[in-house]
N, C-alpha and C positions, 0 to 999 in steps of 0.2 A: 962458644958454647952452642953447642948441637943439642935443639930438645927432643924429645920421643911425640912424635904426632898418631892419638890415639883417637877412639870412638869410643865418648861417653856414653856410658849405659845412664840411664833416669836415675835422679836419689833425692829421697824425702828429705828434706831436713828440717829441724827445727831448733830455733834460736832467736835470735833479739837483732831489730835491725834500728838505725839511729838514718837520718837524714845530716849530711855535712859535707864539706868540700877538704881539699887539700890545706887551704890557708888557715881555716879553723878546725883541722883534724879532730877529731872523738874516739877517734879508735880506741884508746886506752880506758874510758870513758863505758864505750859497748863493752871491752870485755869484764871491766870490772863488777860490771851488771850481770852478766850472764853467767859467769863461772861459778857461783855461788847454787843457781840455779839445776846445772848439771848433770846434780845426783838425784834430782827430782823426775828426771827421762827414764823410763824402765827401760825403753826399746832403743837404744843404742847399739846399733852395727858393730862401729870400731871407736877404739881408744883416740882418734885420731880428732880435732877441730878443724873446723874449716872459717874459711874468714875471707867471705864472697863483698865482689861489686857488683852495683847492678850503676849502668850508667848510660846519659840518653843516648840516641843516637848521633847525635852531632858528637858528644861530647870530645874525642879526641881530632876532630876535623876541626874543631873550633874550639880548642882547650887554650883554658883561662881557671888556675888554681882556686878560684871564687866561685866555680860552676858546681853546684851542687849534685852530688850522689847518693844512693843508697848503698847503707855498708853493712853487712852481717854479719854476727859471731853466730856460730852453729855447730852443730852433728849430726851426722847421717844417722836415719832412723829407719825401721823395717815398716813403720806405717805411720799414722796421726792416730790411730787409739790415744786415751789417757795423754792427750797434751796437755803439760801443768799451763793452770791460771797464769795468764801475763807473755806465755812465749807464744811463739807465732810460727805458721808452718810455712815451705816450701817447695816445690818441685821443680828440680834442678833439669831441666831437658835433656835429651838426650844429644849429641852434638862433636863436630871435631873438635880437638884440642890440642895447641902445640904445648907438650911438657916440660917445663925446666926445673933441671933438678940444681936447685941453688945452696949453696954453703957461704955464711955471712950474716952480719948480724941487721935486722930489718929495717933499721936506721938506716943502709946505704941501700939508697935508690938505684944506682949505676945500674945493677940488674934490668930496671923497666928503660932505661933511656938505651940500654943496648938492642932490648926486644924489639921496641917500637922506632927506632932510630937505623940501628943496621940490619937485626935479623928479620924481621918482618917485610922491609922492603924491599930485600935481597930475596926474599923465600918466595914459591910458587902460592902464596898463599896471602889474603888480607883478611884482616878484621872483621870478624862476624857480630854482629850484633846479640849479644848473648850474655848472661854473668860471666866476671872472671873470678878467679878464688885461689886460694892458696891453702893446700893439705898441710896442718899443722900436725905433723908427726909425735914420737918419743924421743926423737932427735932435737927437735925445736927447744932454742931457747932466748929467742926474743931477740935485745940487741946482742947478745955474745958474739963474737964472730966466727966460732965453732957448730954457730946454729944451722939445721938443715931442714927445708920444708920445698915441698913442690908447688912450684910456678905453673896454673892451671889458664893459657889465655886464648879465646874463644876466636877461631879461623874457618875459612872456606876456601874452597880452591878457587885461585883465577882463572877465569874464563880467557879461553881463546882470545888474541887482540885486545885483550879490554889492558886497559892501562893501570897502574899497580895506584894505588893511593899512597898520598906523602900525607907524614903527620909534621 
C-alpha cells in the first residue's frame, strides 16, 4: 500500500480529548461523549470526524502499550467563535503527511504495524513529531470490514547520511 504524501494546510478543531494508553483503550468511551455534542458546533467545515493522537516524543522509540497518550474525537471548524461549554479547541499545524487510504474494519491494527514496520522504514521519510489522526469519512463504519477512513501519519524528509530510525 502506497500512501499519497501531502502538505497539511492548519485546521481548527474542536472536540473532547481523554488521557489513555493502548492497554486501557477509551476510545469508545471519547466518542460516546462527544457525538451527542456535535450538533451543538454551528461552524462545522465538513461532515467528516477526525480522531487525532497526540503522543510524547519517545513514545514509539520506547513503546510500551501502558505509555500514556492523548486521544481526540473532533471536527474541523472555520474558527473557535461560540465553542459549546465542555469542548475544547485545537490547532492542527500545518505539516507533511503520509496518507493511507485504508479499507477494513478498526479493530485490525495490521494497517499501523505495516506503516511503522515496513513502510516507514523503507520510505525516504521518518517520524515527525506531530498529531496523527484519522478522517473519519461517510464511508466509515467502525469495526465493518467494508469500512473506509484515511490514515493521516505525521513525516519529514531524511536528511542526507543520517540513518533511518527503527521502531
Amino acid at each position: 500500500m502506497k500512501p499519497r504524501i501531502l502538505k497539511l494546510s492548519e485546521k481548527k478543531l474542536v472536540g473532547k480529548r481523554l488521557s489513555m494508553c493502548l492497554s486501557e483503550n477509551k476510545t469508545a468511551e471519547l466518542w460516546e461523549n462527544f457525538r451527542p455534542r456535535v450538533k451543538e458546533i454551528s461552524n462545522r467545515l465538513t461532515n467528516d470526524f477526525i480522531s487525532m493522537a497526540i503522543y510524547s516524543p519517545t513514545y514509539f522509540a520506547d513503546f510500551n502499550p501502558a505509555h500514556a497518550f492523548e486521544k481526540w474525537a473532533a471536527i474541523e471548524v472555520s474558527d473557535f467563535e461560540n465553542v459549546p461549554k465542555g469542548l475544547e479547541t485545537f490547532t492542527l499545524a500545518d505539516g507533511l503527511y503520509a496518507v493511507f487510504d485504508y479499507q477494513g474494519s478498526s479493530t485490525d491494527t495490521s494497517i499501523f504495524l505495516y506503516i511503522f514496520e515496513v513502510w516507514l522504514p523503507g520510505s525516504d521519510y521518518l517520524l515527525d513529531d506531530r498529531p496523527h489522526f484519522e478522517v473519519l469519512g461517510d464511508k466509515y463504519k467502525n469495526a465493518d470490514p467494508n469500512s473506509e477512513e484515511e490514515i493521516w501519519i505525521p513525516i519529514r524528509q531524511k536528511k542526507e547520511g543520517h540513518p533511518a530510525h527503527r521502531f
